[in-house]
N, C-alpha and C positions, 0 to 999 in steps of 0.2 A: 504493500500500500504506500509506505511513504517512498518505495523505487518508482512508484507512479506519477506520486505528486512531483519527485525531483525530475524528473523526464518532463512534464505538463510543464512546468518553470522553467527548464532549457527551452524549450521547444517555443515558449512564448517569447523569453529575451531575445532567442536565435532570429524571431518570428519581429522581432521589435526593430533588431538592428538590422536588420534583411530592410526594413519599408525605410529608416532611418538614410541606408547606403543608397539606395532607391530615389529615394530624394534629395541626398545631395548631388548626386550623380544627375539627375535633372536639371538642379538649378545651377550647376556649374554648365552642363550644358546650354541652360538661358540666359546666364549671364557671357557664356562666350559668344553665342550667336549676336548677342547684344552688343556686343563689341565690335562687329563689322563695322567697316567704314561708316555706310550708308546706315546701317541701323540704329549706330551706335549715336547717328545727329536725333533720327528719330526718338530715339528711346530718352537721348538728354533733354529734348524739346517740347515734345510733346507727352511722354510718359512719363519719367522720373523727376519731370519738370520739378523744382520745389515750390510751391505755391503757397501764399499769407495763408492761414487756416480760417479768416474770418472774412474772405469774399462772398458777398452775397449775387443775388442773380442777374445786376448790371454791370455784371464782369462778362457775361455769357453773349454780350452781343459782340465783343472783338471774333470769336469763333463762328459767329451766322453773318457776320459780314467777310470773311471765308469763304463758306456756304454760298453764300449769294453770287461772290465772283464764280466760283466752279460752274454754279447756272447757269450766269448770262455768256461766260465763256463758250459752253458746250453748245449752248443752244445755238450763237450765235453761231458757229463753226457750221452746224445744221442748214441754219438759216441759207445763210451764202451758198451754199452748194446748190440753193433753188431762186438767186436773188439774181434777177438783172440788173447792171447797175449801167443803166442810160436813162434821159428824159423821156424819151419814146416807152419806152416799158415798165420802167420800175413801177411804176403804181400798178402794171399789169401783173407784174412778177411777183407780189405781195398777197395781191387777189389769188393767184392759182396756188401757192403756199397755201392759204386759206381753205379754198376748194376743192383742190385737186391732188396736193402730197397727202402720201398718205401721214396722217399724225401732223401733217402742216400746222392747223389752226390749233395746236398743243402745243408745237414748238415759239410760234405766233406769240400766243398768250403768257405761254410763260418768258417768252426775253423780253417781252414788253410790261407786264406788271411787274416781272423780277426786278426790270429798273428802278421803280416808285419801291420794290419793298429793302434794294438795296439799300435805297438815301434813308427810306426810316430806320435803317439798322445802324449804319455810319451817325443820323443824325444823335440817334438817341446816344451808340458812343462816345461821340463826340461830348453829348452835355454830360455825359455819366463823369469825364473826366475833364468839366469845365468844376464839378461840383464839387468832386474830392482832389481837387488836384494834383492831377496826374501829368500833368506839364510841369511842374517845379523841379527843383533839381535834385538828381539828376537826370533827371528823362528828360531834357530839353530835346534833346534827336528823338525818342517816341514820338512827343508832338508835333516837330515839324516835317518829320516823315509823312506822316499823319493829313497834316493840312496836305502835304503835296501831292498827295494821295485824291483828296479831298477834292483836291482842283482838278486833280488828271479826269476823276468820274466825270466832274460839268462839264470839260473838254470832250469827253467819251459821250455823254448822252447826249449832249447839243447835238453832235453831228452824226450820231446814229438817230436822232428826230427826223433831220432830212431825209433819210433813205427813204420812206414811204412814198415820196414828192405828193404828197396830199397839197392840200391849200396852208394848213399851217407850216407844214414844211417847209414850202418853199419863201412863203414870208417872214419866215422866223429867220430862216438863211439869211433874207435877204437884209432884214432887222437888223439884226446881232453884228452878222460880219459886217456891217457899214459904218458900225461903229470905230469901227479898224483906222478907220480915214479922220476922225476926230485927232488924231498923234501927231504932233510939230511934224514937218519934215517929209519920215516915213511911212505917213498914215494910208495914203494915195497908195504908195507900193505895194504895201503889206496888202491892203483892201483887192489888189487887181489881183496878186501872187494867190490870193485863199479863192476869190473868183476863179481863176486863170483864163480871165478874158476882163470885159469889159461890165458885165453884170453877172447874175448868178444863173449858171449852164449847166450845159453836159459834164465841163470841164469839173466843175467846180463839185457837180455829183461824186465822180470820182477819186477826186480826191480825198472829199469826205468819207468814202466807201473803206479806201486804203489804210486810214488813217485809224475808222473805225477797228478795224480789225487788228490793226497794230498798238493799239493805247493799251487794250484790257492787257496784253501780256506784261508792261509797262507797268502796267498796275499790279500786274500780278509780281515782278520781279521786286520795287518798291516795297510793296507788302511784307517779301520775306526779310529787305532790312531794315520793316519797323519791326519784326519779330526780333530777329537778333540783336537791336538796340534798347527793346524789349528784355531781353533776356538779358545782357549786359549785367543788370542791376536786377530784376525782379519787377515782379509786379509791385504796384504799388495796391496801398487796403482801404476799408473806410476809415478807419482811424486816422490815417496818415500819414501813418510811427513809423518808424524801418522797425520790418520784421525781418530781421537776419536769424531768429531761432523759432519761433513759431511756425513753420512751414511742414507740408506737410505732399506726396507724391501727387501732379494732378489726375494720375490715373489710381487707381477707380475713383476716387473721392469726391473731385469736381469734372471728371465727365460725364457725372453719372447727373450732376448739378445741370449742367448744359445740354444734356440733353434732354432736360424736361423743355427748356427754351426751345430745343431743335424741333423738339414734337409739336409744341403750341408754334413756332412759326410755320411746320410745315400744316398746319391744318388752318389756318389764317389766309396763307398765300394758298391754299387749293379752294379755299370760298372762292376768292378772287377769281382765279384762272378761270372756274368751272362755274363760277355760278355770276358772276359779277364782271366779266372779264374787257369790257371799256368804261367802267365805272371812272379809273384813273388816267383817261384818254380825253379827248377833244372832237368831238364832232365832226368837225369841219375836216380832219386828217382823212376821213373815209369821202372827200371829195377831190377828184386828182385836181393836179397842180394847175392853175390858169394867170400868167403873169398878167393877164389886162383885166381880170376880175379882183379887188384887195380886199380881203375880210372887213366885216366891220369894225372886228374887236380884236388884234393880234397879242395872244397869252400864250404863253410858253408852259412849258408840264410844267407841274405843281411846284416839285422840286427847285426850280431856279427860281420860281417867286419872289420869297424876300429880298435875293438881291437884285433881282428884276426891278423890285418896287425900289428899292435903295434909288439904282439908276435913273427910275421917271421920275423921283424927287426930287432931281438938280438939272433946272432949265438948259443949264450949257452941256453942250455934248459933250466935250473936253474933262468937263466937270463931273460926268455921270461917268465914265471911265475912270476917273481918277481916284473914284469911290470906288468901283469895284474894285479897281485895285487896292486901294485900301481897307479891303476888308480882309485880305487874305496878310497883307501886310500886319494888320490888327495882331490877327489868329499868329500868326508867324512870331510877334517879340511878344506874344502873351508873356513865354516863361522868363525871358528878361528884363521884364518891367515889372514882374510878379517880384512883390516886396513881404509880402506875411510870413512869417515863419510857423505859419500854420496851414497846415495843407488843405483837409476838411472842411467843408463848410459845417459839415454838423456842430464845429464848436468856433464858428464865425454866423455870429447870427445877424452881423450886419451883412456880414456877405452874403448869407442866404435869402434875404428878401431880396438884393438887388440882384441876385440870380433869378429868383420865381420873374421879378420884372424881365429880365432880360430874356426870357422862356415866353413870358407872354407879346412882348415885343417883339420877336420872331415870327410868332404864331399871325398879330397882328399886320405884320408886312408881307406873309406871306397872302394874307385875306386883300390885302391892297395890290396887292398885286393883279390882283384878276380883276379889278374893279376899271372902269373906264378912266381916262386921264381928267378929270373936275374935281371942283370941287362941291364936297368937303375930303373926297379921299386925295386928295395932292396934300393937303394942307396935312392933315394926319400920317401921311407916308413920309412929309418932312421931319416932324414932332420924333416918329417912330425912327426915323432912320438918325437923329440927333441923339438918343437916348443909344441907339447899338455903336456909337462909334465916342458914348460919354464913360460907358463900363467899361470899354478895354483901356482906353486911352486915360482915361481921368479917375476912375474909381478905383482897378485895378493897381496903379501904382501905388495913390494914396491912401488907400485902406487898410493895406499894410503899415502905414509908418503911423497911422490912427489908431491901430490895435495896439501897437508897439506902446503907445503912449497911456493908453489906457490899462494896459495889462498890468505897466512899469507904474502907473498911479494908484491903480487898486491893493498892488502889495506893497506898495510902500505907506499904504490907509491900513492894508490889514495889520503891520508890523508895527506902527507907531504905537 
C-alpha cells in the first residue's frame, strides 16, 4: 500500500515536471520566434507595448483612425480599377461602379462615408489630446506629426471630392484652387500648375486622380512616424504624470479595451453604409459637372466647414488664406507656446471651460459654414472664428503663467 502511494507521488511530480519542461520549452520557443527581425518591431509595438495602466476609452481612437486608413486605402485601390478619370466619363464611371461592378455601390459607400467617419475619429483624437495634453513635452513631434497628418487628409479629401465631376465637384475645384492666385507673386503660377491649363479640365482631373492615390500612402508612411515618436516616450494618461512604472503589456489588456471601440465603430459606420449611405453627401454631387450652370449655394463636405467658415469670415482673399494658414500654424506651436506645467485639464479648471468653449466654437463654424454668405451668419462666423485663433494664441500661452501664479499664491496663503 504505501509502495502504491510512493509510485502515485512519482508519477505525479514526474507528471508535474513533464507539463513544467513543456512549457518552458514553449515559451522559449515564443519568445524566440518573437525575436525575428520583423516580429520582434511587432511584438515591441504593438504587443509588449508598455502602456499607463489608467487609459480610458479616448485613447482607443488613435487605433480606428488606423482602421479607417486601411479602409479608404483598400477601397480606394478597388475603386480605381473601375474609375475613369476624364471629363467625358468620370461621372459615367462612378454611375457603372454603382450599377454594374459587382459589390461597386459597397465599395462606393464605404470610401465615401469612410471619409466623414475618418475626420470624426482624427477629430475626436485630436481634442482627446487638446484636453489632456498630449502635445506638451515631450511629444512635441507626436503632435506635429499629427497636424501634418491632419493637413495631408484635407489635401486627400478635397481632391478625391472632385473625382465624381458632379456639380459640386467641379465648383468646389474650381473655388478652392482659385484661391491659389490670392499669393504675392506666385499665386497666378501655382493656380494655372494645379489647373494645368487655363481653368479647371481634363488636365487638372488628372492630376487630382494621381495625387489622390498617392497622398493616402503618405499618410500612411507619416502615421508610422507618429507611432515611433509615439513610442519614443510612451503614451501619455489622464492624469498627466509620467508613468514610467505603472505600465502595464497592451496586449490583452487594452486590446481587449479597443476593441469594444472597434465593434461600436464598426456597427455605426455599417448604419451608414447600409442604411443611411448619402446622409453625409450633397445632392447636387449626383448631378454631372456643367461649367455654364453655378450652384446656388457652393459647400464643401462637412468636414472642411469650420475652416471653410474661418475663410468666408475675412473679406480679403489674401486675408482668408492667410487664416487658413494660420490655423494649422496655431495647431503647429500649440506645444511651444504651451506654458502650464500641468498637462490635464481635469485639474485646470480654467482650462477646461475654455476648452468646452472652444469645442462649441468649432461645432458653431462648422454650422456657419453651410449657411449662405449674410448676415447675421458672417457676422457670427467672425465672432467664432476670433474666439479659435484667441485660445491658441492668447489663452494658451497665458494660462499657464496665470496658474503659475495662482498655485504659487495659494501655498504661500496655505503656509502662512
Amino acid at each position: 500500500m504505501f509502495s502504491n502511494f510512493s509510485n502515485r507521488k512519482l508519477t505525479t511530480v514526474f507528471s508535474s515536471e513533464m507539463k513544467n519542461s513543456v512549457h518552458t520549452q514553449v515559451s522559449k520557443r515564443r519568445t524566440s520566434i518573437a525575436k525575428q527581425p520583423l516580429l520582434s518591431l511587432v511584438n515591441d509595438h504593438l504587443i509588449e507595448y508598455p502602456t499607463p495602466s489608467n487609459l480610458n476609452y479616448w485613447w482607443g481612437f488613435g487605433s480606428l483612425a488606423g482602421i479607417c486608413l486601411v479602409i479608404q486605402i483598400l477601397t480606394g485601390i478597388f475603386l480605381a480599377m473601375h474609375y475613369t478619370c476624364h471629363v467625358d466619363l468620370a461621372f459615367s464611371s462612378v454611375e457603372h461602379i454603382m450599377r454594374d461592378v459587382e459589390g461597386g455601390w459597397l465599395l462606393r459607400y464605404m470610401h465615401a462615408n469612410g471619409a466623414s467617419f475618418f475626420f470624426i475619429v482624427v477629430y475626436v483624437h485630436m481634442f482627446r489630446g487638446l484636453y489632456y495634453g498630449s502635445y506638451a513635452s515631450p511629444r512635441e513631434l507626436v503632435w506635429c506629426v499629427g497636424v501634418i497628418i491632419l493637413l495631408l487628409m484635407i489635401i486627400t479629401a478635397f481632391i478625391g471630392y472632385v473625382l465624381p465631376w458632379g456639380q459640386m465637384s467641379f465648383w468646389g475645384a474650381t473655388v478652392i484652387t482659385s484661391l491659389a492666385s490670392a499669393i504675392p507673386v506666385v499665386g497666378d503660377d501655382i493656380t494655372h500648375w494645379l489647373w494645368g491649363g487655363f481653368s479647371v479640365d481634363n488636365a487638372t482631373l488628372n492630376r487630382f486622380f494621381s495625387l489622390h492615390y498617392l497622398f493616402p500612402f503618405i499618410i500612411a508612411g507619416a502615421t508610422l512616424v507618429h507611432l515611433a515618436a509615439l513610442h519614443q516616450y510612451g503614451s501619455n494618461n489622464p492624469l498627466g504624470c509620467l508613468a514610467t512604472v505603472d505600465k502595464i503589456p497592451f496586449y490583452p489588456y487594452f486590446y481587449t479595451k479597443d476593441l469594444v471601440g472597434w465593434v461600436a465603430f464598426a456597427i455605426f459606420y455599417s448604419v451608414f453604409v447600409y442604411f443611411y449611405p448619402n446622409t453625409l453627401g450633397h445632392p447636387d454631387n449626383y448631378i454631372p459637372a456643367n461649367p455654364m450652370s453655378t450652384p446656388a449655394h457652393i459647400v464643401p463636405e462637412w468636414y472642411f466647414l469650420p475652416v471653410y467658415a474661418i475663410l468666408r469670415s475675412i473679406p480679403n482673399k489674401l486675408g482668408g488664406v492667410a487664416a487658413i494658414g494660420l490655423v494649422f500654424v496655431s495647431l503647429l506651436a500649440l506645444p511651444f507656446i504651451h506654458t502650464s506645467q500641468i498637462r490635464s485639464s481635469s485639474f485646470r479648471p480654467i482650462h477646461q471651460k475654455l476648452f468646452w468653449l472652444l469645442l462649441a466654437d468649432c461645432l458653431l463654424l462648422g454650422w456657419i459654414g453651410q449657411k449662405p454668405v449674410e448676415d447675421p451668419y458672417v457676422l457670427i462666423g467672425q465672432l467664432a472664428s476670433v474666439y479659435f485663433f484667441v485660445y491658441f494664441l492668447v489663452f494658451i500661452p497665458l494660462l499657464g503663467k496665470l496658474e503659475a501664479k495662482l498655485i504659487h499664491y495659494s501655498t504661500k496663503k496655505a503656509t502662512a
